[in-house]
N, C-alpha and C positions, 0 to 999 in steps of 0.2 A: 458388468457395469450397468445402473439402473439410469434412466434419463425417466425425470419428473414433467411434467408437461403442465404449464401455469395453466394455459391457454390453447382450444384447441387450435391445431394447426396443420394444413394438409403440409402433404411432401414436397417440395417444390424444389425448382434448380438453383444454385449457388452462383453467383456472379463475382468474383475475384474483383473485379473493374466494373465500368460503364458499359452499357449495350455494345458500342461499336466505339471501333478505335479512335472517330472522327470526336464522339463526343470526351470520349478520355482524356485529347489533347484537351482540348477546349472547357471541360472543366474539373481538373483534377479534385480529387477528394481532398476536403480540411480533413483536419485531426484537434481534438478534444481529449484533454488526458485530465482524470481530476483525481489529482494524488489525496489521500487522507490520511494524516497520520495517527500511528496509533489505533488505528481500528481492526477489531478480531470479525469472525464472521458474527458478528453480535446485530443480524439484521433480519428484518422477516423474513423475507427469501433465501435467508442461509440456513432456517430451519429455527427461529426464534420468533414465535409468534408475538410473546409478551412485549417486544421491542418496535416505538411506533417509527418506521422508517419509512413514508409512502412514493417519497421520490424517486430514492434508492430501488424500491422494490416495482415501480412503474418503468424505468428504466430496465429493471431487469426482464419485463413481458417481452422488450422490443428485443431483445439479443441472447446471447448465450451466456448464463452463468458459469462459473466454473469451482463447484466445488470443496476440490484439490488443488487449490492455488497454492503454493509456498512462495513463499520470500527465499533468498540467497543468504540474507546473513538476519537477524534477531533486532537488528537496531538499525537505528532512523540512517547513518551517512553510509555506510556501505551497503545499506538495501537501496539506496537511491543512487548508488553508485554503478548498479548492477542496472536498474527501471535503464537510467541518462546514457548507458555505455554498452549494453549488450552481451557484458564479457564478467567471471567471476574475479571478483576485486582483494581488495585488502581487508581487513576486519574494521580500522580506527574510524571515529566517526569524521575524520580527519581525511576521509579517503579522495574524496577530490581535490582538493587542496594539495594533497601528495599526488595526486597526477595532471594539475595543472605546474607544479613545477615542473615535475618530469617535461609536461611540453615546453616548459621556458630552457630547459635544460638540453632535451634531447629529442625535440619534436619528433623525430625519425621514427621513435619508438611509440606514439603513442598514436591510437588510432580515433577518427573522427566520435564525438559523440553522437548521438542520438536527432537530438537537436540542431545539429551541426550538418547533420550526411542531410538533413530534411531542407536546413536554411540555403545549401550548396546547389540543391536540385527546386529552387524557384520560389521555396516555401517563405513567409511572411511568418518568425517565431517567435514569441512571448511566452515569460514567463510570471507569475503572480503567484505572492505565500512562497509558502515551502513544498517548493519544488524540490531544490537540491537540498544539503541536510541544512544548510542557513537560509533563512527565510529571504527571498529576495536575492542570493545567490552571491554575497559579498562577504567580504572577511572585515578584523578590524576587530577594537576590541569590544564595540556595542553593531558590532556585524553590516557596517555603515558604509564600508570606505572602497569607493568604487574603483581604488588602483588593486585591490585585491579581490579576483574574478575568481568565483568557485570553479565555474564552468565556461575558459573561455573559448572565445567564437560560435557560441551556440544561439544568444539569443539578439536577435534586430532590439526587444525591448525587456528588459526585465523590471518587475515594481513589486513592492513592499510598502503598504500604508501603513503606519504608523501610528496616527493620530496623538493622543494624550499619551501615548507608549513611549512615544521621542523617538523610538529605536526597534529597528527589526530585533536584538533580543530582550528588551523588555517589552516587545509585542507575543515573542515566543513563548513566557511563561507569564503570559499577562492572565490578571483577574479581571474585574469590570471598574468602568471609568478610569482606567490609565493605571491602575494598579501595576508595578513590576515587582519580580522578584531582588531581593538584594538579600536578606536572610529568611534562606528556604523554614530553616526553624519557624518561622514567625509570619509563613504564608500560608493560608487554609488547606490542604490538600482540595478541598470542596468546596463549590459557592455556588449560590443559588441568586440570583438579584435578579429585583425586578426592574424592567425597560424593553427598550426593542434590541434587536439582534445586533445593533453598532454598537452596544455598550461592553462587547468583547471583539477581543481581532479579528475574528474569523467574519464579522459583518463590513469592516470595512473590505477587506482581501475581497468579499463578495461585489463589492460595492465597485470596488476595480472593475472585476471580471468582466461587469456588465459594459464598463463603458469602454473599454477594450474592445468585447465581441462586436459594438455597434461600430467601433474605429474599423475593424476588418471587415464587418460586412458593406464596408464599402465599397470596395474594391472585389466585386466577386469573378474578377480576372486572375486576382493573384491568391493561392490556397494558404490556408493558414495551420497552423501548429501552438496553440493553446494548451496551456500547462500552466493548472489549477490548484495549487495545494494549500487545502486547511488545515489547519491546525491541532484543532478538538476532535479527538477523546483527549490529548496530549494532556498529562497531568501540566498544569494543579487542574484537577475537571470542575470549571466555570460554565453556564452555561444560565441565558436569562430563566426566570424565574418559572415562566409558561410552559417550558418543557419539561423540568424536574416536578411540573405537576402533573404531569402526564403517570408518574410512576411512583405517585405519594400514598396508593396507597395497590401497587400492582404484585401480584402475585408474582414472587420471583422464583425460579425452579435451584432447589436446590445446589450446591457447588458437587461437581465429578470433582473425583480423588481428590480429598484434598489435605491427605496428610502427606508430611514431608518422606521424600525418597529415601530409601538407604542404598548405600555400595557409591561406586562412582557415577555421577551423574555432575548436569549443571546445574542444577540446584543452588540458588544463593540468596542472599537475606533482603531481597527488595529494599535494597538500598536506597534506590529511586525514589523511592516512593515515602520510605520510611522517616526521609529527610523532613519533609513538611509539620506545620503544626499539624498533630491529631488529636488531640486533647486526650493526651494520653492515653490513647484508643490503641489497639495494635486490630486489626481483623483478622487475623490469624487466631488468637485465640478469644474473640467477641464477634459472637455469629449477628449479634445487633449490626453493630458499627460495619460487618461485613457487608450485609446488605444495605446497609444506608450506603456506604462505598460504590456497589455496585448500582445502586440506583442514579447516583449522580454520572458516575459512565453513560449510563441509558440516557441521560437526559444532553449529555453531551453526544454522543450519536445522533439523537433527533435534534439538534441544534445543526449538528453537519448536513443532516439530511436536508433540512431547512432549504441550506445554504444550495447543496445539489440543486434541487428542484426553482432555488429562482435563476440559478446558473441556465437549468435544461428551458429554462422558460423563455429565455431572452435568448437564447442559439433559435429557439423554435419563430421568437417573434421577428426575427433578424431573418427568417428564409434559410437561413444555412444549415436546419437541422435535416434537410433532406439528402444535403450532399457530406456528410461529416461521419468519421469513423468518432467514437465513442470510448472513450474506457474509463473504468472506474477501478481504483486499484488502492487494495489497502499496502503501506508498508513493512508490514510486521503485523505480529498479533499481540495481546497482551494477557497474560495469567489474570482471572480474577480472583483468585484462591486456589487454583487447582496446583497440586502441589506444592501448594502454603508456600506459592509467589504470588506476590502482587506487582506486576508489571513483565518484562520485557527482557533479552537477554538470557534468556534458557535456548535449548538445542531440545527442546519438548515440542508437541504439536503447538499448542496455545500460544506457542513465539512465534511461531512458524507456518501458521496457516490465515491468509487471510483474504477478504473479497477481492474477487477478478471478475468484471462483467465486459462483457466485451459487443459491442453495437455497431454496425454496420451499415451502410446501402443496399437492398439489395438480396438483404440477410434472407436463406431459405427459410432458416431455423430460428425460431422465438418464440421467446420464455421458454426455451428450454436449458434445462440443467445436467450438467454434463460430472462425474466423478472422476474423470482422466488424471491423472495425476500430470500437473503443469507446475512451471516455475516464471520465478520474472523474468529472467535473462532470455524469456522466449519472445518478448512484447516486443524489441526490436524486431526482428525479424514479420514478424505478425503485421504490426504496422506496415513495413514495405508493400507486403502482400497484399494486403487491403485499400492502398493505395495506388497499385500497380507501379512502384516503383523498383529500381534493381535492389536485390537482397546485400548486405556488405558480406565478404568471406573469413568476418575477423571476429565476429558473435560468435557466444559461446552456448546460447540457445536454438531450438527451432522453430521454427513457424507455428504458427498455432490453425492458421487455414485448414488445412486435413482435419480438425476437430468439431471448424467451423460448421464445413460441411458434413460431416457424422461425429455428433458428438456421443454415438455410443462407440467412435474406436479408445484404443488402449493409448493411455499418453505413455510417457515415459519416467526415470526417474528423477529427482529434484534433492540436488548439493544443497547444503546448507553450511557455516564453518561461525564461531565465536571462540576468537584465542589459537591455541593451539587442539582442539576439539573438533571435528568434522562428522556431518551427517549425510545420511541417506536415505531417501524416504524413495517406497516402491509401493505399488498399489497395497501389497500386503504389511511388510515389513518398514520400522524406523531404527534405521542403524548407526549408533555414534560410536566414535574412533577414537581416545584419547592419546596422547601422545606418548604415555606411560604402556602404553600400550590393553589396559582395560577395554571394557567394551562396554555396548549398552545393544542391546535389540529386544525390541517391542513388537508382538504381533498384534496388527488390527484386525484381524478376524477373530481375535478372542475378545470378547467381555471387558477384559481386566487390561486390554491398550496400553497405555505405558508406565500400566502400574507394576507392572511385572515383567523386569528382567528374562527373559528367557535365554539369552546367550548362551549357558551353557547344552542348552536342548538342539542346537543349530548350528554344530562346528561347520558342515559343507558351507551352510548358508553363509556364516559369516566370513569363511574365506572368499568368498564369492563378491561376497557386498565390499567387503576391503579394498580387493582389487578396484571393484569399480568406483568407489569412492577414492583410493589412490590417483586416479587416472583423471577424473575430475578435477579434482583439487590441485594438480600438476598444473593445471591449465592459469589459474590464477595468475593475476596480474601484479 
């Protein structure tokens, strides 16, 4: 395993906690969680120079990158199902929602969330954007209606601005100026406008943040639990006008593999994506329209990035960026062509891999980047640890601390499941399971990653990774 070093840095000791116990009581560490959805490693620091990401990538100096982050499942409600809960979940983007019944139904069986174990043990929690898979954390049919709680007893405050949107989901797939979706046919996949960053949701969601973080840092007796989710890359990719200039005229590096699979695989016809007006564009087969496509992604990333960096700015001006754990986490990845998908919902690397930075008190280690292979269901636990609070014994990940402190040890492997389909991903090998019983294994010490089936070259292997991927996916809730 190679660790890349931004910035030099001597060897130093690791602090789980505070100096001494006396100060632990007396000022427990906040938590800062800034979900993003829809974003791949598509940022400097993940090895994309052409991509202008400075907040992102100045966060990343202070703490440990990671990678080999995967997600649990390919899409936005069961990847946030896994962040919220700790434990391998259902696939539907419905999945909380199905386990907020279950607790109206059968509390007994269902265990504390994330948010929940934090708000229990003294913490102050809010949530802002899309957190959970609906923005603001409600159900309803314009996702409004505060008798139906995605995630209940998790959060003291949850909020979703709205502005000229009306509505948390015509803020979901909003353009600029209040634009919503109502016939996808006949919404840009792309826009570019000129204004400042409130003329898309993701500047109001911002515009919260800030006056939130200044509500808690008033009270620097009681710790907080902050949970930040934007919006953008999230098609249709909107984003003001000053950052799609950033890449109007940027050299983009060619698209990896990116002719379609043969044999079984998850391969499907970007659906998603294919919905929107394109002006009868397909980027599949117009390498034009592709990188214009891909460009307005870029320009949506540095519009997040934006967003991070006046978030890290007002934690810093509020005093509480010295006591506060950190994370930035993407929930999924998304295909830009590779594999002639365009979006999300594959059991491929590119659905499946996406940024994890993880920031600390105290940190020995920064800017350093670590290839361990991790998952989300380990971010609970993680959390506790860098908290100093008790661990729950009901997550289905581990701690991420041991990595913290040497991030050139060996992580572990990372479940992934969409449908009836299940993955494995191991520092070398990606191995899918169909339920027909086919298979798929990918080796990434070759070249040719997951362009090339090998499965039949790997009978030991694949009995091996079966099993283990069996035994995971058992666990599922």
């Amino acid at each position: 395993m190679k660790i890349h070093l931004w910035i030099p840095i001597l060897a130093a000791l690791w602090s789980a906690g505070p100096a001494n116990s006396n100060e632990a009581e007396s000022t427990p560490r906040n938590i800062l969680i800034l979900c993003i959805d829809d974003l791949r490693p598509e940022l400097a620091c993940f090895g994309k120079p052409y991509i202008k990401s400075p907040h992102i990538d100045a966060l990343a100096t202070r703490g440990v990158c990671f990678q080999r982050h995967y997600v649990n499942s390919p899409s936005c409600g069961p990847s946030r199902y896994t962040l919220l809960t700790g434990r391998y979940g259902p696939s539907p983007n419905q999945a909380l929602f199905e386990r907020a019944q279950r607790l109206k139904e059968a509390p007994e069986t269902v265990f504390p969330s994330m948010p929940e174990w934090f708000r229990n043990r003294g913490y102050t929690t809010v949530s802002i954007g899309k957190v959970s898979h609906h923005p603001g954390g409600w159900g309803g049919e314009d996702w409004d209606d505060p008798n139906q709680i995605e995630i209940p007893n998790a959060w003291d405050r949850q909020r979703m601005p709205t502005g000229k949107w009306q509505s948390p989901r015509g803020a979901m797939h909003g353009l600029s100026h209040g634009e919503t979706r109502t016939d996808s046919s006949k919404m840009s996949v792309f826009q570019s406008t000129e204004g400042p960053d409130n003329i898309y949701p993701d500047g109001l969601i911002t515009e919260e943040a800030l006056r939130q973080l200044d509500l808690l840092a008033d009270d620097p007796s009681k710790p907080f639990f902050l949970a930040v989710g934007l919006i953008r890359p999230h098609l249709p990719f909107g984003a003001p006008a000053k950052y799609f200039d950033l890449y109007r005229d940027a050299q983009i590096p060619p698209i990896a593999h990116p002719e379609k699979p043969t044999g079984s695989t998850t391969w499907h016809g970007s659906g998603e994506f294919m919905q929107y007006n394109r002006w009868e564009k397909d980027p599949r087969d117009d390498s034009e329209f592709a990188d214009e496509v891909r460009r307005h992604y870029a320009a949506c990333v540095s519009y997040a990035d934006a967003q991070v960096g006046r978030i890290l700015a007002k934690l810093k001006q509020t005093g509480a960026d010295e006591n506060t754990v950190i994370l930035l986490w993407g929930d999924h990845g998304w295909h830009l062509g590779e594999h002639a998908i365009w979006g999300k919902h594959s059991l491929f690397e590119e659905s499946l891999r996406s940024p994890l930075i993880v920031v600390a008190p105290q940190m020995g280690h920064r800017g350093v980047s670590t290839s361990a292979v991790v998952e989300t269901a380990d971010l609970f636990p993680t959390l506790c640890d860098l908290t100093s609070l008790d661990k729950p014994n009901f997550v289905h990940g581990k701690s991420l601390l041991p990595l913290l402190k040497q991030p050139d040890d060996v992580g572990h492997t990372a479940v992934a499941y969409r449908g009836s389909v299940g993955s494995l991903r191991t520092s070398r090998f990606r191995f899918n399971e169909h339920a027909n019983g086919d298979t798929e294994l990918y080796d990434h010490d070759s070249p040719l990653g997951e362009s090339l089936n090998v499965a039949d070259q790997y009978p030991e292997v694949i009995r091996d990774l079966s099993t283990q991927l069996q035994a995971k996916l058992s666990l599922r809730d």
